[in-house]
C-alpha positions as CSV (number, residue, x, y, z in Angstrom):
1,X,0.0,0.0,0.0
2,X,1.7,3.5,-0.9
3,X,1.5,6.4,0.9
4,X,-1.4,7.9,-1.6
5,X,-2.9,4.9,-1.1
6,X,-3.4,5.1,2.3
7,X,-4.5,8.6,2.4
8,X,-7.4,7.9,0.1
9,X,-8.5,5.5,2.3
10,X,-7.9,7.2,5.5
11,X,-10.0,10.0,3.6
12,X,-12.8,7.3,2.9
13,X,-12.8,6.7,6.6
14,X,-13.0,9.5,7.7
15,X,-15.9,11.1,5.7
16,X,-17.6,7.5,6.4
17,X,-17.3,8.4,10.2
18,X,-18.9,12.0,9.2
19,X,-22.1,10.4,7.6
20,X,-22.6,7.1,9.9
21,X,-22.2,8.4,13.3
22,X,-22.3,12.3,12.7
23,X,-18.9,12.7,14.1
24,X,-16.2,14.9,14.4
25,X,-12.6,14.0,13.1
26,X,-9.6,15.9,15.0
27,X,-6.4,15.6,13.1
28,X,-3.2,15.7,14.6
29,X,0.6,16.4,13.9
30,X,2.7,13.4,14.8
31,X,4.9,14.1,17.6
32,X,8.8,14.6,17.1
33,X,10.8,12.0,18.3
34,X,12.4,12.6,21.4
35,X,15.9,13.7,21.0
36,X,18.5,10.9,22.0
37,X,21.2,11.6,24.4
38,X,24.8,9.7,23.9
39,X,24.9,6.9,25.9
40,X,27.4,6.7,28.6
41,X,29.1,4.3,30.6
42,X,28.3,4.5,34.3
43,X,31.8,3.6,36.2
44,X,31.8,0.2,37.9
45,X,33.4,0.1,41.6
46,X,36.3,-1.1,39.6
47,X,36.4,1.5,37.3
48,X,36.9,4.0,40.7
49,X,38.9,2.2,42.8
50,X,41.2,2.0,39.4
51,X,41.0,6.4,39.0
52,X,41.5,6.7,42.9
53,X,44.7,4.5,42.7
54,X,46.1,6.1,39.4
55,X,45.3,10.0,41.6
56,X,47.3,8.7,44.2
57,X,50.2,7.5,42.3
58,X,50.2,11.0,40.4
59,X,50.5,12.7,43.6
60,X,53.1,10.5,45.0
61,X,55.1,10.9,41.5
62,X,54.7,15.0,42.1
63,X,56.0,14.8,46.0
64,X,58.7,13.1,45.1
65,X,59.8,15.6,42.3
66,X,61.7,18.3,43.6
């Protein structure tokens, strides 16, 4: 089914609807897809026990440079 397809048909509906029942048709503008984020990581216990160690090494490395 093509897109003119289906709006001749949805049209057919539609004014079907009018005449049958006597109702109302509200149209409405699709909605925008929700804008996606980049997906991150969250940092296992592992991954900050790993950055604390590597912080304290740094520090050692720059007391011990004169």
């Amino acid at each position: 089914m093509t897109k003119d397809e289906l709006r001749a048909e949805l049209e057919r509906q539609e004014q079907r609807y009018k005449d049958v029942y006597g109702g109302e048709v509200t149209t409405y503008a699709a909605q925008p897809d929700p804008e996606r984020k980049p997906w991150r990581k969250r940092a296992s216990i592992l991954d900050q026990a790993f950055a604390q160690e590597l912080q304290k090494i740094e520090k050692e490395l720059k007391a011990e440079e004169p």
